[in-house]
Every structure is written in C-alpha cells, then in structure tokens.
DSSP file (Angstrom, degrees, kcal/mol; ACC not computed):
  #  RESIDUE AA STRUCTURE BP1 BP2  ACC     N-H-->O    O-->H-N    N-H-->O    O-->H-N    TCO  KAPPA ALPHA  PHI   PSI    X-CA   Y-CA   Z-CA
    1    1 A X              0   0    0      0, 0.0     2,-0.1     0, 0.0     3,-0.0   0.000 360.0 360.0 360.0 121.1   97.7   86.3  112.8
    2    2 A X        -     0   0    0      1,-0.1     2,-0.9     0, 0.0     0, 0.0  -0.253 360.0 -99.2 -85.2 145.2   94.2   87.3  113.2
    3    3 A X        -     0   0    0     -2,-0.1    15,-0.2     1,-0.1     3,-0.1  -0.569  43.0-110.2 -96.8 137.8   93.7   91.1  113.9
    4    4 A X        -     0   0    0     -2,-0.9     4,-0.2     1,-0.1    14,-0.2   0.120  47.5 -70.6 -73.7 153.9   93.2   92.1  117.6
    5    5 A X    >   -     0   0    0      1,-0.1     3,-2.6     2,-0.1    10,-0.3   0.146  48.8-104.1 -15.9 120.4   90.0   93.3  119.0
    6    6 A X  T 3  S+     0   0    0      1,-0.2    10,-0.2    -3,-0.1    -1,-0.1  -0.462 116.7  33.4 -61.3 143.2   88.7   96.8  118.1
    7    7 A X  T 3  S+     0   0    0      8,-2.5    -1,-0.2     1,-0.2     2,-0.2   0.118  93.6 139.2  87.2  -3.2   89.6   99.3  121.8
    8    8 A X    <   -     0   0    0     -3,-2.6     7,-1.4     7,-0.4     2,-0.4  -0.328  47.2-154.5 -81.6 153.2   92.7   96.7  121.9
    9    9 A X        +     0   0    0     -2,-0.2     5,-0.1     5,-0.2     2,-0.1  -0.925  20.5 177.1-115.1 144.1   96.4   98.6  123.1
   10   10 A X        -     0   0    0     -2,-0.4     3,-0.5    -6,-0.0    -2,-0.0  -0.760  57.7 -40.9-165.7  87.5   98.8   96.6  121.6
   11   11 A X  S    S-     0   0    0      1,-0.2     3,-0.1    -2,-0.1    -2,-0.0   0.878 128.4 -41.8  26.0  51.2  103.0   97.5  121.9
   12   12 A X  S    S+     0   0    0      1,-0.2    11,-3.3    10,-0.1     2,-0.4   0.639 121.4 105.6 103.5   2.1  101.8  101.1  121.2
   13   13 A X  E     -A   22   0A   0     -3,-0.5     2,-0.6     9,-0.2     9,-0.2  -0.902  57.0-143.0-127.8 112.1   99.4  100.7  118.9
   14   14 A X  E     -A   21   0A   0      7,-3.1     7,-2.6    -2,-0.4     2,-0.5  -0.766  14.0-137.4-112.3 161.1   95.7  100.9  119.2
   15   15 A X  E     +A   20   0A   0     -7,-1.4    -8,-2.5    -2,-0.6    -7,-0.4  -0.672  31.5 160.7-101.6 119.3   93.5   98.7  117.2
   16   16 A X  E >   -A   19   0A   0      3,-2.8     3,-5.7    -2,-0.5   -10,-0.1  -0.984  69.9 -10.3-131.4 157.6   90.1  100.5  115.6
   17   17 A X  T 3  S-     0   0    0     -2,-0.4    -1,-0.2     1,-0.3   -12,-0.1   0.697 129.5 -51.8  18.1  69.4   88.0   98.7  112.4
   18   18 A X  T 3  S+     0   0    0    -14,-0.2     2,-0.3   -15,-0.2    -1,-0.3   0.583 122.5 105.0  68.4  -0.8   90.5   96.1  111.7
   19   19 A X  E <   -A   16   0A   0     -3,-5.7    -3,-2.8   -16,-0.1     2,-0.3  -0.967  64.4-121.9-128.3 153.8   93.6   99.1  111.5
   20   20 A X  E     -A   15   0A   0     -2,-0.3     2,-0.7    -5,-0.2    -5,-0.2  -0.629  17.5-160.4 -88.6 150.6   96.3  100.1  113.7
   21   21 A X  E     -A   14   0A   0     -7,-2.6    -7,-3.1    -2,-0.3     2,-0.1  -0.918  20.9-120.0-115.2 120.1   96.6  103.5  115.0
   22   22 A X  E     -A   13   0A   0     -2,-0.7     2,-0.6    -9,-0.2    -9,-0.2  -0.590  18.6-152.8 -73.7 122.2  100.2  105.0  116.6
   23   23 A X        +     0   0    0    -11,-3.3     3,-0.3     1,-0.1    -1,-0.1  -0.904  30.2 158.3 -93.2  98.1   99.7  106.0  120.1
   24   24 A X  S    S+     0   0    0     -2,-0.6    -1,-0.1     1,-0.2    -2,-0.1   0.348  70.9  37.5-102.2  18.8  102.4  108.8  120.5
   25   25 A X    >   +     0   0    0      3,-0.1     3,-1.9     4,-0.0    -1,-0.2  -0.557  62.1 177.0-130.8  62.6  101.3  110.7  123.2
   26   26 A X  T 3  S+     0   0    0     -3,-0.3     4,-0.1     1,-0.2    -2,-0.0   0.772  87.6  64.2 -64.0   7.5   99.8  107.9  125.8
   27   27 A X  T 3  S+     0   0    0      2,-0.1     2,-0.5     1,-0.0    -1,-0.2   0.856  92.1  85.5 -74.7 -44.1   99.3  111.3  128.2
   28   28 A X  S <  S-     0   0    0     -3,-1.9     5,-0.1     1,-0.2    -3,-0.1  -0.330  96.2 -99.4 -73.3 123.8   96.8  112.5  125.4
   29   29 A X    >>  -     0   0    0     -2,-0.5     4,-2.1     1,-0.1     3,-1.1   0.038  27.6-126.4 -21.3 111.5   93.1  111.6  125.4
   30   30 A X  H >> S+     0   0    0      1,-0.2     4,-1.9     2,-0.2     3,-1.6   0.968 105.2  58.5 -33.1 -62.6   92.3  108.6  122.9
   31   31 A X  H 3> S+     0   0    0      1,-0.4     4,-0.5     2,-0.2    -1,-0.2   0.567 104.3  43.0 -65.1 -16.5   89.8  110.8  121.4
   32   32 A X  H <> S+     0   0    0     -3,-1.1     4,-1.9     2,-0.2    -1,-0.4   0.701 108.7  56.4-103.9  -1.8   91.7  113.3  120.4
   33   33 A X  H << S+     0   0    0     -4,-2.1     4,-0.4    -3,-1.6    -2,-0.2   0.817 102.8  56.7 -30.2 -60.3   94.2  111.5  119.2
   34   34 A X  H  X S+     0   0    0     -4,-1.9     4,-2.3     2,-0.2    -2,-0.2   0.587 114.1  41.1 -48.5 -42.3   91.9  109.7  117.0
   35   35 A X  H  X S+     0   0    0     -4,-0.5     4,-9.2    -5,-0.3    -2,-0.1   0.953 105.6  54.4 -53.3 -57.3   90.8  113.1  115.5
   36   36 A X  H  X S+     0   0    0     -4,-1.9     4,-0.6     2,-0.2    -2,-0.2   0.591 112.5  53.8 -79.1 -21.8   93.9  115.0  115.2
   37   37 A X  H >> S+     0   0    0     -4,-0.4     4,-1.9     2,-0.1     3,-0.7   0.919 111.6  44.0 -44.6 -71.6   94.6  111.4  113.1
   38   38 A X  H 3X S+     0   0    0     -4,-2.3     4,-1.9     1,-0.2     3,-0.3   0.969 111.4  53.8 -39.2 -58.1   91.4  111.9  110.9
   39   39 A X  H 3X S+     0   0    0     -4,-9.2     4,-2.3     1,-0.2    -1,-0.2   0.857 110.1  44.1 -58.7 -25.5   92.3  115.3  110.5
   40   40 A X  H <X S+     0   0    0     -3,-0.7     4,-1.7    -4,-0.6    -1,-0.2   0.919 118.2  46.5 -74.5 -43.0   96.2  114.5  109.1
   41   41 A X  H  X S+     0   0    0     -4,-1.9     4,-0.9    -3,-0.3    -2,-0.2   0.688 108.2  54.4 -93.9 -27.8   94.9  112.0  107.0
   42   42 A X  H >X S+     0   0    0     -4,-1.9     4,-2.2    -5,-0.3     3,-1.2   0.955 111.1  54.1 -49.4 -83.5   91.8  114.4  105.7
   43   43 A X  H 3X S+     0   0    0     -4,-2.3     4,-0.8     1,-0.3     3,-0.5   0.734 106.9  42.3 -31.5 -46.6   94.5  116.6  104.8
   44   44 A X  H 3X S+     0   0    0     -4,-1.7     4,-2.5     1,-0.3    -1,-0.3   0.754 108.5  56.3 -84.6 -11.0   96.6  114.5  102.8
   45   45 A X  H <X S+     0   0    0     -3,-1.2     4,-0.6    -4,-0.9    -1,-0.3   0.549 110.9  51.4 -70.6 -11.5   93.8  113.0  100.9
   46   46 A X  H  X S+     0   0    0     -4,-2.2     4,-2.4    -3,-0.5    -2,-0.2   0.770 108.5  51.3 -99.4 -33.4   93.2  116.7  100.2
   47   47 A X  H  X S+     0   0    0     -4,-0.8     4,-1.0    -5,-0.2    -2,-0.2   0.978 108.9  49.1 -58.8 -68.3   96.7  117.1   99.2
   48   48 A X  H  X S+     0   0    0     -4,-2.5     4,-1.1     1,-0.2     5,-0.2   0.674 104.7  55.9 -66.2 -10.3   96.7  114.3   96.8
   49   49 A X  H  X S+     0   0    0     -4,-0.6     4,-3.4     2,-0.2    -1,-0.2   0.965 107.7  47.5 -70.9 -48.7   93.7  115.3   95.2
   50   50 A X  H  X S+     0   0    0     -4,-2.4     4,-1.2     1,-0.2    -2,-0.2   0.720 111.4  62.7 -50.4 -12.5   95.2  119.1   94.2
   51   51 A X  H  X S+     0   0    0     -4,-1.0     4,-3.5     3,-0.2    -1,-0.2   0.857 104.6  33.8 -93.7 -21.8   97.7  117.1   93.4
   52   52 A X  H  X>S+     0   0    0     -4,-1.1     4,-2.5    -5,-0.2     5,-0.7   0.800 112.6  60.3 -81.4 -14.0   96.0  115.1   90.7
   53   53 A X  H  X5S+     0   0    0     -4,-3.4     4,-4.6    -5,-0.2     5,-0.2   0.998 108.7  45.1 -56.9 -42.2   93.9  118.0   89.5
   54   54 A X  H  X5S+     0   0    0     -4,-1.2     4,-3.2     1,-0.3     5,-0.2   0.992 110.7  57.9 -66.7 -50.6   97.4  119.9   88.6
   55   55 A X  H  X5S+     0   0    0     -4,-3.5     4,-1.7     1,-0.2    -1,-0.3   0.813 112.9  37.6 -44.7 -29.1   98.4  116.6   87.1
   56   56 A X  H  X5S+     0   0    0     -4,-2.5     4,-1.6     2,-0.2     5,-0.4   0.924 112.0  52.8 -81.1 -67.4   95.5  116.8   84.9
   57   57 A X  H  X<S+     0   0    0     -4,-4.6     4,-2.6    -5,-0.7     5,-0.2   0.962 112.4  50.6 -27.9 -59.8   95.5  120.4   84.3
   58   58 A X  H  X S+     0   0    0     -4,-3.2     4,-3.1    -5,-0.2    -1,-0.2   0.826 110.4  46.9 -36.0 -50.6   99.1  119.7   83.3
   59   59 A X  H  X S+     0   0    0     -4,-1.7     4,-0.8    -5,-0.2    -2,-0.2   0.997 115.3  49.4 -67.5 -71.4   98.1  116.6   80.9
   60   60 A X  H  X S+     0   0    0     -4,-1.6     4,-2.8     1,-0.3    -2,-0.2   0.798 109.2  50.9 -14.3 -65.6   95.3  118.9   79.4
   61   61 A X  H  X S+     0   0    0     -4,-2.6     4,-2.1    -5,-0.4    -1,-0.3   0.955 111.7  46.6 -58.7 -55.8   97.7  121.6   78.9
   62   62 A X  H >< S+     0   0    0     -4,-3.1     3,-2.4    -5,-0.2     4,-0.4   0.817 105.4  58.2 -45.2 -86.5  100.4  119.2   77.0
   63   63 A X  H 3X S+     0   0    0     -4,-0.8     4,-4.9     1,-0.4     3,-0.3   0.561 109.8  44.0 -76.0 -56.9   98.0  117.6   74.7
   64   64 A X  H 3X S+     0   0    0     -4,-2.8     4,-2.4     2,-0.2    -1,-0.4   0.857 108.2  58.9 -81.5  -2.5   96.9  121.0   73.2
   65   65 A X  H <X S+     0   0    0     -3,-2.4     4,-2.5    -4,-2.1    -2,-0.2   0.862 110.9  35.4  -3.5 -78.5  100.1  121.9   73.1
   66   66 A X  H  > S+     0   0    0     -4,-0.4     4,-2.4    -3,-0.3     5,-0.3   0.887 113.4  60.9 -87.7 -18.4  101.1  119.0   70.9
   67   67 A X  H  X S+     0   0    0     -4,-4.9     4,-2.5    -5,-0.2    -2,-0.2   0.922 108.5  45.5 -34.4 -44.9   97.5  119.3   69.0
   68   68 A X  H  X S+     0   0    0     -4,-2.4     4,-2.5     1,-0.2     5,-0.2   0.857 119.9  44.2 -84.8 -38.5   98.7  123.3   68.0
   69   69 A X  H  X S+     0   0    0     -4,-2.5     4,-1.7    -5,-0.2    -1,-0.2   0.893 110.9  46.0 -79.0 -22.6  102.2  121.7   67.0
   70   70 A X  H  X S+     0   0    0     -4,-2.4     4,-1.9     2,-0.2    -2,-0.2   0.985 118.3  53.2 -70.4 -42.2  100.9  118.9   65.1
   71   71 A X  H >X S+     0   0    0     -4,-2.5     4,-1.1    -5,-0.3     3,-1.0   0.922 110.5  44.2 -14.4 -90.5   98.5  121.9   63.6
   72   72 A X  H 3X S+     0   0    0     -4,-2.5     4,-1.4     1,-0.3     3,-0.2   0.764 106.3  54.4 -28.6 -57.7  101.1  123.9   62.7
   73   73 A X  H 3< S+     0   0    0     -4,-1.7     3,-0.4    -5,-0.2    -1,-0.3   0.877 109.8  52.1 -69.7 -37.9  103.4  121.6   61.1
   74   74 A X  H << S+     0   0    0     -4,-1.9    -1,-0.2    -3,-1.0    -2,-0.2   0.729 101.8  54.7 -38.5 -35.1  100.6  120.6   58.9
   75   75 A X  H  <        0   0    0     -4,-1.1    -2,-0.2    -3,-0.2    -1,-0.2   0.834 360.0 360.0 -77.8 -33.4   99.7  124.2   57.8
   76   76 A X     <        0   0    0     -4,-1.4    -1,-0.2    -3,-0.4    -2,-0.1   0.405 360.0 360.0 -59.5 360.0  103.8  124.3   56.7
C-alpha cells in the first residue's frame, strides 16, 4: 500500500511527509493541531534525553564505584 498524499484525511488520520497524524479534535484548526503535536513530541524527545544523561551519570557513577572496590580490595 503506497502512502497517501501529503494534506490527505484519511479514517481520521491526516497524512504529512510520508507519516500519519491523529486528528482528535476535527473542531480544532489543523495547524494547531500540528503544533501542539511537535510540541508533545519535543517534549518527549526532551524527556528521553534527561533520561539517558541520568542513565549515564548513573553508569559513570557505578564504574567508580567498582574501580574504588576493586582498589580497595587490592590494598587488603
């Protein structure tokens, strides 16, 4: 199935650059529709980044962690 025209409405769905978008409000203005999408999706990319940074932080934190125990146990 080939993917429908970019502007196409489609069982609820509108079609921009090859992706679908969920129309839930068809009272509301495409365009801000479209935003208030960008902006949720902004957000979560923003989410998942703090989320790898802690991950990292996290990793960081382990590793010297076991560095100071492998340390330690040597010094015994």
């Amino acid at each position: 199935m080939s993917t429908p025209k970019d502007g196409t409405v489609l069982n609820g769905f509108f079609w921009l650059q090859g992706q679908s978008w969920l129309i839930t409000d068809l009272n509301e203005p495409l365009e801000q529709h479209l935003a208030k999408s960008l902006i949720t999706q902004r957000q979560y990319i923003a989410r998942l980044t703090k989320r790898a940074d802690d991950l990292e932080k996290w990793l960081e934190t382990e590793k010297q962690n076991n560095e100071f125990k492998s340390k330690s146990r040597a010094g015994d």
